[in-house]
Biopython code that builds the backbone (N, CA, C, O; Angstrom):
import numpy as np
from Bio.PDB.StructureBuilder import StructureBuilder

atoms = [
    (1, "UNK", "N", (0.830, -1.180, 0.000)),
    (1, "UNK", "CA", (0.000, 0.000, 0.000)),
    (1, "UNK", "C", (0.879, 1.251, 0.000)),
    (1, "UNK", "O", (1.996, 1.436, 0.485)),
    (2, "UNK", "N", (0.008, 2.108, -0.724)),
    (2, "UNK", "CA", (1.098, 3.685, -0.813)),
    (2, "UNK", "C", (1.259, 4.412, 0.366)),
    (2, "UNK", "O", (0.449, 3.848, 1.101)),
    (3, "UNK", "N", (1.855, 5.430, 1.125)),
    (3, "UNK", "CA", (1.877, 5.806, 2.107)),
    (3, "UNK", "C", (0.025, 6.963, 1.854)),
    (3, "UNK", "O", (-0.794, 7.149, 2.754)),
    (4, "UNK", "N", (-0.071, 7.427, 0.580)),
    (4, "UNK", "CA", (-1.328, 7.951, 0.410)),
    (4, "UNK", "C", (-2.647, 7.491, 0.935)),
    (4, "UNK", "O", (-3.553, 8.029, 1.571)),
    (5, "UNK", "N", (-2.385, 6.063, 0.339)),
    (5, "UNK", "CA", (-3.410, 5.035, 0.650)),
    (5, "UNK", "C", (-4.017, 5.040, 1.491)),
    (5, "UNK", "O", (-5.235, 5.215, 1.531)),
    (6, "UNK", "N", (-2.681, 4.688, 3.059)),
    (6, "UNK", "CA", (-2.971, 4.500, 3.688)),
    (6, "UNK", "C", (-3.712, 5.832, 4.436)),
    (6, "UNK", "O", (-4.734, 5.848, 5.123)),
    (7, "UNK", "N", (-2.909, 6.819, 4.087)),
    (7, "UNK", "CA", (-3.561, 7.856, 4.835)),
    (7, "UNK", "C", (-4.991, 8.379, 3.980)),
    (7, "UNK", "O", (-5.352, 9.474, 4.410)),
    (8, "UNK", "N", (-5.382, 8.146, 3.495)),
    (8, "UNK", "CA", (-7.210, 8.151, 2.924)),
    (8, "UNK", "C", (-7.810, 7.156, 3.761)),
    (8, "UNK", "O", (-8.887, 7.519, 4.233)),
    (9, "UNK", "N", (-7.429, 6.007, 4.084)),
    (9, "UNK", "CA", (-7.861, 4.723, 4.990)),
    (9, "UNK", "C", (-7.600, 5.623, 6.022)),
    (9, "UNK", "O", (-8.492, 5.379, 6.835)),
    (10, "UNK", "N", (-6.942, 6.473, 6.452)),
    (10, "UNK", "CA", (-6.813, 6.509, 8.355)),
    (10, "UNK", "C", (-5.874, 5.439, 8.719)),
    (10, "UNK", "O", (-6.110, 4.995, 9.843)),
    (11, "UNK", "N", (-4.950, 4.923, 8.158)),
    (11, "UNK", "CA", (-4.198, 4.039, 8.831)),
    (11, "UNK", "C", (-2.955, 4.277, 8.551)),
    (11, "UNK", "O", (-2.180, 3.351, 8.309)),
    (12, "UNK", "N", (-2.554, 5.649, 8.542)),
    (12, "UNK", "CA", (-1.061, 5.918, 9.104)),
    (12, "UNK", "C", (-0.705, 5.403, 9.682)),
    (12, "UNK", "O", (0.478, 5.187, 9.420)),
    (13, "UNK", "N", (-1.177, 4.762, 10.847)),
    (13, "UNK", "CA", (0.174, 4.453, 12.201)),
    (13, "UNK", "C", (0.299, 2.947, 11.644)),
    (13, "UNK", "O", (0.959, 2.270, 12.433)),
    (14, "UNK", "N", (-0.132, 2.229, 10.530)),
    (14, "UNK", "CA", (0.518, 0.896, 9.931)),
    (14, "UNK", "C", (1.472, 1.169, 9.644)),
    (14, "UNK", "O", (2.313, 0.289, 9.824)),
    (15, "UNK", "N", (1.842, 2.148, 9.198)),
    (15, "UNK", "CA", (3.262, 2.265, 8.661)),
    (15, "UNK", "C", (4.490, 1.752, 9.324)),
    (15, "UNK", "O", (5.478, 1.085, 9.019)),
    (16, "UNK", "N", (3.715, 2.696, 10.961)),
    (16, "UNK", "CA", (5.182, 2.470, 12.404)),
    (16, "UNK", "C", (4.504, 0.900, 12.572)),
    (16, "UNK", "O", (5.479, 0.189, 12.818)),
    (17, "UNK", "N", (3.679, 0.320, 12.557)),
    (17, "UNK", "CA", (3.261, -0.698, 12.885)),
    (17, "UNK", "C", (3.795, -1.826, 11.923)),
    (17, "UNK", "O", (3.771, -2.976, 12.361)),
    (18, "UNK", "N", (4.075, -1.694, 11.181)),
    (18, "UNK", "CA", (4.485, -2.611, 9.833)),
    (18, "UNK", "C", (6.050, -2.387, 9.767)),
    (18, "UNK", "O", (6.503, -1.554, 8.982)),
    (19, "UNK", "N", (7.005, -3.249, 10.720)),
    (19, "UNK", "CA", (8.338, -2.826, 10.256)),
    (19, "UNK", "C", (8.823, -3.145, 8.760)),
    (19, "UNK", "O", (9.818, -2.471, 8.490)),
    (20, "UNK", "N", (8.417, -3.962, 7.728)),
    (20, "UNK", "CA", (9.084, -4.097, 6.848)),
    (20, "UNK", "C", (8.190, -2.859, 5.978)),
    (20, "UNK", "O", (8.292, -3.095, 4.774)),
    (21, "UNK", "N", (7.787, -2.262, 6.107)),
    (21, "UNK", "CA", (7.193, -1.123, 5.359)),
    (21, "UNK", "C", (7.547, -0.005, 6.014)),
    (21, "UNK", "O", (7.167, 0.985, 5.388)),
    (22, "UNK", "N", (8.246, 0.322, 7.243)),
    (22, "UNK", "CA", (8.685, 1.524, 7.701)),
    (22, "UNK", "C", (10.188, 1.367, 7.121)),
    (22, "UNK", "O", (10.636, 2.414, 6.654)),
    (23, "UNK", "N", (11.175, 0.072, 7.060)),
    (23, "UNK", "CA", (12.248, -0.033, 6.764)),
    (23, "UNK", "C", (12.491, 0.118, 5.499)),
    (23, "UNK", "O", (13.614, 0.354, 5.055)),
    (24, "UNK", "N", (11.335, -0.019, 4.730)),
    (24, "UNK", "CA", (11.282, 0.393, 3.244)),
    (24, "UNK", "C", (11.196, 2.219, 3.191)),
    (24, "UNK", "O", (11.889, 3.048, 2.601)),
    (25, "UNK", "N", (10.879, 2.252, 3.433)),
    (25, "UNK", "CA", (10.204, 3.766, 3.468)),
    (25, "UNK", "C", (11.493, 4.811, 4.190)),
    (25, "UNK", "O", (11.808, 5.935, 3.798)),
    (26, "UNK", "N", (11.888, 4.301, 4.955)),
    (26, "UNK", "CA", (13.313, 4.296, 5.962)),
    (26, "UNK", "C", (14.347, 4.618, 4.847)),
    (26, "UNK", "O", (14.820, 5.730, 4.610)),
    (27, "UNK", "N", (14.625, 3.420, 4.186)),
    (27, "UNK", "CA", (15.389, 3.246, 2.626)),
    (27, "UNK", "C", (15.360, 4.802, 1.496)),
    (27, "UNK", "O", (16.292, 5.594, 1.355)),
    (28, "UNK", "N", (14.005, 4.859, 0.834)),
    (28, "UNK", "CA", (13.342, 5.466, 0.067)),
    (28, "UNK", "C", (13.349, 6.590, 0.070)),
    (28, "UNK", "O", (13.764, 7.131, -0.955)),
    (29, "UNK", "N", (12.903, 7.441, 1.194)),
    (29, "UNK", "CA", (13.017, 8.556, 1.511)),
    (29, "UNK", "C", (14.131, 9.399, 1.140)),
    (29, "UNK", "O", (13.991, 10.320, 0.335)),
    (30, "UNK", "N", (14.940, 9.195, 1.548)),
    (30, "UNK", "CA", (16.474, 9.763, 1.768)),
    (30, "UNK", "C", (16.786, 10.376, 0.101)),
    (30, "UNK", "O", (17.398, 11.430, -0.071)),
    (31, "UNK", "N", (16.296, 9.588, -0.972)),
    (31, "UNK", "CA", (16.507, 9.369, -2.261)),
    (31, "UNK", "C", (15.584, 10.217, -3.345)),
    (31, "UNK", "O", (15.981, 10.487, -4.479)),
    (32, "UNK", "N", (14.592, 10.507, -2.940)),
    (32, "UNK", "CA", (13.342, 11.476, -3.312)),
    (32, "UNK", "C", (13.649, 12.725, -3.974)),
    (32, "UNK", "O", (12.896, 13.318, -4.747)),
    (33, "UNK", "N", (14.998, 13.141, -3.558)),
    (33, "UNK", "CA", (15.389, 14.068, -4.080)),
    (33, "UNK", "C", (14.818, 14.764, -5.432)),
    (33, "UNK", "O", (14.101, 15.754, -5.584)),
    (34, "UNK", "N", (15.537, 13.677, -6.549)),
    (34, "UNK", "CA", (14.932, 14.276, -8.092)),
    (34, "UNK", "C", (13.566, 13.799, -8.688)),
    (34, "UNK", "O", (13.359, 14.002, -9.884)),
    (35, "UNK", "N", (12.687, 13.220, -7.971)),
    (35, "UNK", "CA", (11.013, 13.577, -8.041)),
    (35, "UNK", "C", (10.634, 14.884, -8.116)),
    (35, "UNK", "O", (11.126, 15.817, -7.480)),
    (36, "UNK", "N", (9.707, 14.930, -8.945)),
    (36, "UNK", "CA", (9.262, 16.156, -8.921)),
    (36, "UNK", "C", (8.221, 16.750, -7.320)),
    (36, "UNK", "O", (7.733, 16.099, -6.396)),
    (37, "UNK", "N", (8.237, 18.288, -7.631)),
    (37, "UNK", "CA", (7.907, 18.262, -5.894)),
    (37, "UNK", "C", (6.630, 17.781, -5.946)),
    (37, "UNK", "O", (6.432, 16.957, -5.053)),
    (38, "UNK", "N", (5.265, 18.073, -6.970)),
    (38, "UNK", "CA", (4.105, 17.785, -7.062)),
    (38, "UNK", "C", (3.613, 16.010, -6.685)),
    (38, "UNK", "O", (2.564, 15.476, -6.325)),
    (39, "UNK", "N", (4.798, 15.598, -6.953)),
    (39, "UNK", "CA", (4.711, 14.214, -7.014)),
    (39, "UNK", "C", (5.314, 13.632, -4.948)),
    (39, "UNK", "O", (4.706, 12.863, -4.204)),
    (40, "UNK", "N", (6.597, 14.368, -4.670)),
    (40, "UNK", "CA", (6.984, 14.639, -3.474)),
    (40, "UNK", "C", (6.431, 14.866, -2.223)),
    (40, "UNK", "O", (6.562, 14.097, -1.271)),
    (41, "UNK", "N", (5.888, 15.785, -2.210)),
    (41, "UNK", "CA", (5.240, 17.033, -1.497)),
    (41, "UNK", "C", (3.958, 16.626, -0.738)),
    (41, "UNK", "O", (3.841, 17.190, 0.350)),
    (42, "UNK", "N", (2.964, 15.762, -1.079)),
    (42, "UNK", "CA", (2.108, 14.953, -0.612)),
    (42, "UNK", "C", (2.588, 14.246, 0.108)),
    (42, "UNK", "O", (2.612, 14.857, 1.177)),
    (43, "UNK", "N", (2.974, 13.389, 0.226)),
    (43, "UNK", "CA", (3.509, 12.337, 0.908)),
    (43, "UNK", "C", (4.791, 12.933, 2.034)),
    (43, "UNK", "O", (4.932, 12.380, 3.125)),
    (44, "UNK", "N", (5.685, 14.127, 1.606)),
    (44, "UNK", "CA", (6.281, 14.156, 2.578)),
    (44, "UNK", "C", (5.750, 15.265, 3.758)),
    (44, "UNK", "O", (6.352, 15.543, 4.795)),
    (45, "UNK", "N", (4.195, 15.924, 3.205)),
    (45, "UNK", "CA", (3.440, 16.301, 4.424)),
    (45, "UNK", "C", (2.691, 15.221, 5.330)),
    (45, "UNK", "O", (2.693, 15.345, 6.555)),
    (46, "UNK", "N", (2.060, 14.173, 4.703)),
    (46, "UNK", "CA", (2.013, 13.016, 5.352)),
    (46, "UNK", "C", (2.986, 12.484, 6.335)),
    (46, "UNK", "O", (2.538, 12.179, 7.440)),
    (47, "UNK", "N", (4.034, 12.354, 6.140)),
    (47, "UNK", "CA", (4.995, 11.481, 6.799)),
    (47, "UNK", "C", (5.776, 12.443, 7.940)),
    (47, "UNK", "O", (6.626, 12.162, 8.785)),
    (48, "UNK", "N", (5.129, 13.658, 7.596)),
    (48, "UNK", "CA", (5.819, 14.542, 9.037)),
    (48, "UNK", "C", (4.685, 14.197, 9.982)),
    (48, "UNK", "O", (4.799, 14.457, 11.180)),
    (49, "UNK", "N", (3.887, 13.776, 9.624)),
    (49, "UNK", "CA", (2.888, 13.009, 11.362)),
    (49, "UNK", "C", (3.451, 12.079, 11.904)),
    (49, "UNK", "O", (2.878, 11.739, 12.938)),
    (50, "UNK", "N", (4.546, 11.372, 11.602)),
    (50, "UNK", "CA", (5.321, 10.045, 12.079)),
    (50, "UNK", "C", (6.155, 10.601, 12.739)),
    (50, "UNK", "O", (6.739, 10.142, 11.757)),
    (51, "UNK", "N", (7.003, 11.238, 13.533)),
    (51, "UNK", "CA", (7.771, 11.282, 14.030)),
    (51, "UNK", "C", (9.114, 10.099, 13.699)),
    (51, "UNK", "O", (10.260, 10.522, 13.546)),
    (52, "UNK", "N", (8.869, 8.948, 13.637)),
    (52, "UNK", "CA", (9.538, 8.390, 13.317)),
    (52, "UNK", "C", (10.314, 8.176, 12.000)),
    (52, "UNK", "O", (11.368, 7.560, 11.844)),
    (53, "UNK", "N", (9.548, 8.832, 11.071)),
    (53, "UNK", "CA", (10.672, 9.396, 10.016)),
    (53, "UNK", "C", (10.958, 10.666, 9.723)),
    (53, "UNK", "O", (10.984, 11.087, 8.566)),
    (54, "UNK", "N", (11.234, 11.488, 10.921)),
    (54, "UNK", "CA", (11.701, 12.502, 11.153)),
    (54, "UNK", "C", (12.962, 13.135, 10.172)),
    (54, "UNK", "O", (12.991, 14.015, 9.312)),
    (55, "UNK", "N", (14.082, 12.125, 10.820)),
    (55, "UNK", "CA", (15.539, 12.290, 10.158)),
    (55, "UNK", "C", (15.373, 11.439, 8.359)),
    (55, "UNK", "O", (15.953, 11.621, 7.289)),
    (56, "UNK", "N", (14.633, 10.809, 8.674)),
    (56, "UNK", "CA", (14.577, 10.672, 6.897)),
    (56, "UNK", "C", (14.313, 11.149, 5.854)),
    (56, "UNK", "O", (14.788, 10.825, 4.765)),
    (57, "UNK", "N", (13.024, 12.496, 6.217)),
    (57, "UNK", "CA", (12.420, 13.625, 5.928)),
    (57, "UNK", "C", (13.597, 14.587, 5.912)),
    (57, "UNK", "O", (14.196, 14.990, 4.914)),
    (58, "UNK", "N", (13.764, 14.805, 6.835)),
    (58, "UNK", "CA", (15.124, 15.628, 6.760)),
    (58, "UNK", "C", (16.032, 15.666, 5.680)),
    (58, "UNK", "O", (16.188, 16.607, 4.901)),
    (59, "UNK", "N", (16.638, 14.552, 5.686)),
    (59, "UNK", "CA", (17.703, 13.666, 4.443)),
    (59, "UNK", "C", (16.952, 14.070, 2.880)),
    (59, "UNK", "O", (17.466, 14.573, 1.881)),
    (60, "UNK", "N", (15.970, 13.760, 3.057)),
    (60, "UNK", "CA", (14.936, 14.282, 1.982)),
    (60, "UNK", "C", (14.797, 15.570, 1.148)),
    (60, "UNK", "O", (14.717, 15.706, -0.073)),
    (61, "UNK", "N", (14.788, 16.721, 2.411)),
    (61, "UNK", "CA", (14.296, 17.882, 2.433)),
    (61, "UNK", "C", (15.950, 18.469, 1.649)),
    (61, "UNK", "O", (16.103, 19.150, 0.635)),
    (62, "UNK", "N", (16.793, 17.996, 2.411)),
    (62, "UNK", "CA", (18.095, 18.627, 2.163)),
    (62, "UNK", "C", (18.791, 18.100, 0.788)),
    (62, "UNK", "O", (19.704, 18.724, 0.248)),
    (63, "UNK", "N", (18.293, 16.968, 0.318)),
    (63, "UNK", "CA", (18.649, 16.204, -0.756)),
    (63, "UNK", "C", (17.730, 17.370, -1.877)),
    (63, "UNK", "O", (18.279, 17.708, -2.926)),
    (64, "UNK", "N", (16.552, 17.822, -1.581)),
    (64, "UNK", "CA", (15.481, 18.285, -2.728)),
    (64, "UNK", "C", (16.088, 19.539, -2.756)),
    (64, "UNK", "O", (16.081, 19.843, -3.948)),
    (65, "UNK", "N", (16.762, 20.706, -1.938)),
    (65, "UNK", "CA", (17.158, 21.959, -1.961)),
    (65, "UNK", "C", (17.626, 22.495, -3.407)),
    (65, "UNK", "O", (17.297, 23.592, -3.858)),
    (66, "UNK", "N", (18.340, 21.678, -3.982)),
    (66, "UNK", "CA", (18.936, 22.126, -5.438)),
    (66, "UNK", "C", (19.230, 21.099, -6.176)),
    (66, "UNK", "O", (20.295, 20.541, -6.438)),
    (67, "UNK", "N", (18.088, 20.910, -6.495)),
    (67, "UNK", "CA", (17.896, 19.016, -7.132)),
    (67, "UNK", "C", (16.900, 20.245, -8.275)),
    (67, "UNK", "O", (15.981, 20.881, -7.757)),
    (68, "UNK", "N", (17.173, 20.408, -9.540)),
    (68, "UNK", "CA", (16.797, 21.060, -10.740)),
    (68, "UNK", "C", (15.109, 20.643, -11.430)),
    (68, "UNK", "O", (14.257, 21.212, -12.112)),
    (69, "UNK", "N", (15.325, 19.092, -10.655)),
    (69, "UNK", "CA", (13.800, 18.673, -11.410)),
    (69, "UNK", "C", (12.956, 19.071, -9.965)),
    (69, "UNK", "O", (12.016, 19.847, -10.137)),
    (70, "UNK", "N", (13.219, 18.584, -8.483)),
    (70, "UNK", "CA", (12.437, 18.502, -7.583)),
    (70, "UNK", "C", (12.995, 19.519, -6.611)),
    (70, "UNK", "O", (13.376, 19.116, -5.512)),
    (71, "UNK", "N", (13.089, 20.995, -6.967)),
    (71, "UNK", "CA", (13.833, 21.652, -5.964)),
    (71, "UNK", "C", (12.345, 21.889, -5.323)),
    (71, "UNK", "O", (11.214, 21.715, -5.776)),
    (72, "UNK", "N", (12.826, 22.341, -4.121)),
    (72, "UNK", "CA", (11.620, 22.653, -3.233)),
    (72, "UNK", "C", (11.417, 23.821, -2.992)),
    (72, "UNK", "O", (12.393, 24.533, -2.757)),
    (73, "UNK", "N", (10.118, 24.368, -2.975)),
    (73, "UNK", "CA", (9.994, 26.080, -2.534)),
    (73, "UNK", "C", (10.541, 26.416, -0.969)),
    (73, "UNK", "O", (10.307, 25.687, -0.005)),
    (74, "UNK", "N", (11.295, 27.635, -0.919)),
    (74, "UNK", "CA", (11.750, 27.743, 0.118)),
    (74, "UNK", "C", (10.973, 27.775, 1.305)),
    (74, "UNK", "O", (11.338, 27.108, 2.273)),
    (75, "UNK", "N", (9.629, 28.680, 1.364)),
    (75, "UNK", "CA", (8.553, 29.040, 2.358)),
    (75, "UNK", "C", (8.043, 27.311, 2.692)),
    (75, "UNK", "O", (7.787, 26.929, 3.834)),
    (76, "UNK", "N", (7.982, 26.602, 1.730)),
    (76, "UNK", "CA", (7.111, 25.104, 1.966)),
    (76, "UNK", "C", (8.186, 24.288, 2.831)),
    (76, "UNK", "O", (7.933, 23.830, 3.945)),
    (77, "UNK", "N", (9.398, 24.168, 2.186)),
    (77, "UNK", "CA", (10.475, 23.548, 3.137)),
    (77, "UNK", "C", (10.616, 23.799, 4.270)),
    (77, "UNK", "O", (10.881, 22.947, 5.118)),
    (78, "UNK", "N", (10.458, 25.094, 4.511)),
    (78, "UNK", "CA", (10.896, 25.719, 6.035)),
    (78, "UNK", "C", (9.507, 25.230, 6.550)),
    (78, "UNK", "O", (9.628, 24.807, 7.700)),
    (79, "UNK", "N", (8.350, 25.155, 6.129)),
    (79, "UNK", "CA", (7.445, 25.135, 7.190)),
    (79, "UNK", "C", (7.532, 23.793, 7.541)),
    (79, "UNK", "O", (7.145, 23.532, 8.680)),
    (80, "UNK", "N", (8.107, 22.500, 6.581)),
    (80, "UNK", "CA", (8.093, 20.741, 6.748)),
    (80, "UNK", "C", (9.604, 20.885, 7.455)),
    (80, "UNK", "O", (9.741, 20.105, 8.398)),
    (81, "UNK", "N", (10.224, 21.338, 7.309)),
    (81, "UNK", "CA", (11.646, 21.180, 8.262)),
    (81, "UNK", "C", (11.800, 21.727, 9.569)),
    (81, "UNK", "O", (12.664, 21.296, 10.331)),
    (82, "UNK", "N", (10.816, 22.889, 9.960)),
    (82, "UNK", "CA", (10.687, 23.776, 10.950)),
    (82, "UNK", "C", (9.507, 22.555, 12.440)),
    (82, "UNK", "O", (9.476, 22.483, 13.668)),
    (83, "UNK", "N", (8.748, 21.842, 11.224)),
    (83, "UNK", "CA", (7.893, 20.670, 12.218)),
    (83, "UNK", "C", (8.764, 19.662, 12.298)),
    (83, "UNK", "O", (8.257, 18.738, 12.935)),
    (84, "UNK", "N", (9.910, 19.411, 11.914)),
    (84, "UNK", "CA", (10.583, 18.042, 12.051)),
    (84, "UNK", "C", (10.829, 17.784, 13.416)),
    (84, "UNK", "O", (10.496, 18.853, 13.929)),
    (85, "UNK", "N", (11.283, 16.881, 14.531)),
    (85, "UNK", "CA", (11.978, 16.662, 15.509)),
    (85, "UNK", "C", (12.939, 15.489, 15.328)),
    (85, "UNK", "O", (12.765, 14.284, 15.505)),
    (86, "UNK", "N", (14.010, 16.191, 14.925)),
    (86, "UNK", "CA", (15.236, 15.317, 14.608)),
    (86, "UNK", "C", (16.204, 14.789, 15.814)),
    (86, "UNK", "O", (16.482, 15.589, 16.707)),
    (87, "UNK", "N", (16.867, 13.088, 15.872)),
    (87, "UNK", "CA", (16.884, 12.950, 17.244)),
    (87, "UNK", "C", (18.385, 12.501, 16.541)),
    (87, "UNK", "O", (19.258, 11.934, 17.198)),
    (88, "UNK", "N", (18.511, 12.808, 15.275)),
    (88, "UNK", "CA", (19.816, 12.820, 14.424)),
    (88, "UNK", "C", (20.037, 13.760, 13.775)),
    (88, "UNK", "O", (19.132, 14.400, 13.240)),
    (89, "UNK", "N", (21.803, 14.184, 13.629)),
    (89, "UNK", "CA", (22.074, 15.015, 12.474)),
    (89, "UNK", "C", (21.670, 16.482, 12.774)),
    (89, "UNK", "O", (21.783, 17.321, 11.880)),
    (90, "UNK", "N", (21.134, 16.870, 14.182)),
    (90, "UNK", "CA", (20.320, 18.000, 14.515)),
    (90, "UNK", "C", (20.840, 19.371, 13.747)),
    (90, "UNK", "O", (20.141, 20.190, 13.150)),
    (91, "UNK", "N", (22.393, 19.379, 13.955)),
    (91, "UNK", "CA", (23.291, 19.947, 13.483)),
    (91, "UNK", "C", (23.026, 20.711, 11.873)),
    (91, "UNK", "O", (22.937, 21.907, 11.595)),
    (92, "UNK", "N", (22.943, 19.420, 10.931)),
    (92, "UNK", "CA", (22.078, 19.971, 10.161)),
    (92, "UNK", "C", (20.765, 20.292, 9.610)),
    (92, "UNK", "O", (20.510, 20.909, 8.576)),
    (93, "UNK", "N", (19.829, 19.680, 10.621)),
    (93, "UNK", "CA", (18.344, 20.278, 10.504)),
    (93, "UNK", "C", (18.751, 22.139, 10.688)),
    (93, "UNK", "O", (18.383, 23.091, 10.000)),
    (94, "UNK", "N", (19.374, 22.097, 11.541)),
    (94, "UNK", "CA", (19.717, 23.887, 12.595)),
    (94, "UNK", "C", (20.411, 24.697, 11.413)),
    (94, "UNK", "O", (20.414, 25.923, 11.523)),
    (95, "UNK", "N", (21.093, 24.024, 10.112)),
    (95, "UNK", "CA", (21.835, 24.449, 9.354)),
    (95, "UNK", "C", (20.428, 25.135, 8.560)),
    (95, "UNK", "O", (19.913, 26.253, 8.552)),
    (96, "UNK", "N", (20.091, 23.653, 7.832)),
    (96, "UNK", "CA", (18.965, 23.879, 6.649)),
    (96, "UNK", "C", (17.976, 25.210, 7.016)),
    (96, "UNK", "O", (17.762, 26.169, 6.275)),
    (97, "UNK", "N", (17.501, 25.010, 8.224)),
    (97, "UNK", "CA", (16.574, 25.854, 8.791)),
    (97, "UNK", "C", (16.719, 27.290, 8.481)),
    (97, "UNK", "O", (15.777, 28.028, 8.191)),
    (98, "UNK", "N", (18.547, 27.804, 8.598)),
    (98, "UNK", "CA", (19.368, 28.702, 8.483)),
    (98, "UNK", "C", (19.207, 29.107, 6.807)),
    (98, "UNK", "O", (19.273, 30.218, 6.280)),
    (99, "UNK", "N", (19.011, 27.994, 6.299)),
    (99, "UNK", "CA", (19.358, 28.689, 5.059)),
    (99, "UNK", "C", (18.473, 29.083, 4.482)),
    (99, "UNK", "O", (18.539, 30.072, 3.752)),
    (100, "UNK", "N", (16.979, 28.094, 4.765)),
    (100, "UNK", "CA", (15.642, 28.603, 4.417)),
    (100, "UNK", "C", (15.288, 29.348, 4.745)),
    (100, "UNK", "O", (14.324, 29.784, 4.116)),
    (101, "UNK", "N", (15.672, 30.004, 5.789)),
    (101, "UNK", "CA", (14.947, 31.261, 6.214)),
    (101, "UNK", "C", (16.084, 32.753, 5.290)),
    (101, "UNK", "O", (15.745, 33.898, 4.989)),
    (102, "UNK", "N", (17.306, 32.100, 5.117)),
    (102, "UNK", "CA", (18.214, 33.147, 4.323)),
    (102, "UNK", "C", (17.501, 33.093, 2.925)),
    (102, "UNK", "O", (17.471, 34.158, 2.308)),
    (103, "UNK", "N", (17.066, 32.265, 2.489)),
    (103, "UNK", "CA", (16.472, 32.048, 0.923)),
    (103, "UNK", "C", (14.974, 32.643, 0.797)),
    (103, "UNK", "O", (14.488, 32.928, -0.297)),
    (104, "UNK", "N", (14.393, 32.779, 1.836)),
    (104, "UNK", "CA", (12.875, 33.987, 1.796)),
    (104, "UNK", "C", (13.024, 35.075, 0.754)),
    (104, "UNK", "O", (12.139, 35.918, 0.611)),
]
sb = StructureBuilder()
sb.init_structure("model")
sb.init_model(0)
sb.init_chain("A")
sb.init_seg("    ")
for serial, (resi, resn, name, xyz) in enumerate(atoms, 1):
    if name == "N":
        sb.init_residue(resn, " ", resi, " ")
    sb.init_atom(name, np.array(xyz, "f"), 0.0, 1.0, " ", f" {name:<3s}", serial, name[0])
structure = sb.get_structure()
């Protein structure tokens, strides 16, 4: 099932509940980069309700910054990176944050 899917069903929390589908997704994320954002952007407002893929979102967010097909708008990033709670890498969540708000 798509992470969409599930969230039209109401069954986000399968995701954390389903380890071989969070470890996929775990994987995946990080890589999203050159998707386009229209295609992106859904799903990675979805997946900021997980907490648990916090830092993968992250990896995500910072991968899409100057990725030519899937760059991300600055105001939209800051508001999905500004909800993150990163329990990794904080260092550069505190960076990105820095720069999105320099890129307004």
């Amino acid at each position: 099932m798509t992470v969409t899917r599930l969230y039209r069903q109401s069954k986000l929390a399968a995701i954390v509940a389903e380890e071989s589908l969070l470890r996929r997704i775990r994987r995946v994320l990080p890589v999203t980069g050159p998707l386009s954002w229209s295609v992106k952007y859904p799903v990675y407002k979805i997946l900021v309700a997980l907490p648990e893929l916090h830092n993968e979102l992250l990896m995500a967010l910072r991968a899409s910054q100057h990725d030519l097909f899937g760059d991300v708008p600055a105001q939209v990033s800051l508001d999905l990176v500004s909800s993150l709670e990163v329990t990794q890498d904080v260092i550069a969540h505190d960076e990105l944050l820095k720069a999105l708000r320099n890129r307004k």
